[in-house]
N, C-alpha and C positions, 0 to 999 in steps of 0.2 A: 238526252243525256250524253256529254261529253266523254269521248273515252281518247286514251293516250295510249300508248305502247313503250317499251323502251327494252332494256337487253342489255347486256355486260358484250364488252368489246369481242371475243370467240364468239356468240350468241346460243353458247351453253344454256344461258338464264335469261329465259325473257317473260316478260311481267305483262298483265294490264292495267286499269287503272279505268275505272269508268265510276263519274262524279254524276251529281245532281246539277251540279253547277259548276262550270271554274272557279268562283268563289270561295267552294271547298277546298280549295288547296293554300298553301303560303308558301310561296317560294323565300327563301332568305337566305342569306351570308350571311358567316359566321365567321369572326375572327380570333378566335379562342386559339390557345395551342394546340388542347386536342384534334380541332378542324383543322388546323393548321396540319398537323403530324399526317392525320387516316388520308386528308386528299394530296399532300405532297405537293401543297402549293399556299400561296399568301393566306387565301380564306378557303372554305370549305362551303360548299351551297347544294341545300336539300331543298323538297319540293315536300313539305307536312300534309299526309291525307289521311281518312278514316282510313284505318287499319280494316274495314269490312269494304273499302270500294277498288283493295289489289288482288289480284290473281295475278300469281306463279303461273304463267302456262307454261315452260319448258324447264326440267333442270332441279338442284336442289342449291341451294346456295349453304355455305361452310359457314357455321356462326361463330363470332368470339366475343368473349364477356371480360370485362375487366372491370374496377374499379376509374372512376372517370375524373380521380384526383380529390374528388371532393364526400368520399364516400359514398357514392352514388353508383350502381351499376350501370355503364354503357355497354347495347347492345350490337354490335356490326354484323353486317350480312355479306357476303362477298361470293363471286366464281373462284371455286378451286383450282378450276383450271388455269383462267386469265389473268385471276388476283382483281378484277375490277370490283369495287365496293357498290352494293346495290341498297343496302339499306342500313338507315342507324336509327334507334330509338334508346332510348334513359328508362329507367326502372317504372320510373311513376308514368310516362307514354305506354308501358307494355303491353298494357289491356285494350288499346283505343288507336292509337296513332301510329303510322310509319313515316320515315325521315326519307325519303327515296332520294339517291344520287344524281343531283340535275343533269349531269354529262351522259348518265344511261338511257334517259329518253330520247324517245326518235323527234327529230324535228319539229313537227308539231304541238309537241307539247314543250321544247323550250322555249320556242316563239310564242304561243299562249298564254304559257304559266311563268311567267316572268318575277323577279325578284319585288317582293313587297316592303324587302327591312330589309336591316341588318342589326347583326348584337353584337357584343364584345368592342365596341370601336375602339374604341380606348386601347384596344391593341392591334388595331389597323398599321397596316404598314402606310410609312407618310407618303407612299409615292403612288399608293390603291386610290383614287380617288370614289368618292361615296355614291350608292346609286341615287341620280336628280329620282323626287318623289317619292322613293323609299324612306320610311318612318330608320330613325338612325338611335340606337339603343348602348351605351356602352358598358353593361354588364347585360345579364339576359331580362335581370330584373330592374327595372327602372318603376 
């Protein structure tokens, strides 16, 4: 069984992550505004896994709730200390799935768990070019 690690920049919060398979995971960009806004850059890129295969091992992370524009409650997880975001999940993921922030994992698991998509294209920036092989979505639902 595959396991990851990863941590927020102080390493106040740090996580495991242990799969059945890498397969269990989706890495993907997002080019939404919202992603745009929480990651402070062109797209926003999570790593989706069951919600029963992370463990917090160090730290609590600060949570905030907001409305995600569309009626929809968005979940954020972040260090209070560092301010690095560690997890996002949507109303309807809250029971099952976490969004884990691919820049908080250690190494190995960004080289493994690599970008399978992308959603939102349609508000890609024209100068982002698209990942080769990754399934390409321009709203979430196609």
């Amino acid at each position: 069984m595959p396991t990851y690690v990863g941590s927020c920049y102080c390493n106040e919060i740090t996580y495991k992550i242990t799969l059945s398979s890498p397969d269990e995971a989706r890495t993907s960009i997002c080019h939404c505004r919202n992603c745009r806004k929480w990651f402070g850059s062109a797209y926003g890129i999570t790593t989706k896994i069951p919600l029963s295969s992370l463990q917090i091992t160090s730290g609590t992370t600060t949570k905030h709730e907001s409305d995600n524009g569309s009626g929809t409650n968005l979940f954020r997880e972040f260090c209070g200390t560092c301010g690095s975001g560690i997890l996002e999940y949507g109303e309807h993921a809250k029971g099952e799935w976490r969004y884990v922030t691919y820049g908080t994992l250690d190494e190995k698991g960004q080289e493994e768990l690599k970008p399978k998509g992308e959603f939102f294209c349609k508000s890609r920036r024209e100068w982002v070019q698209p990942v080769p092989g990754a399934f390409q979505k321009r709203e979430i639902k196609e």
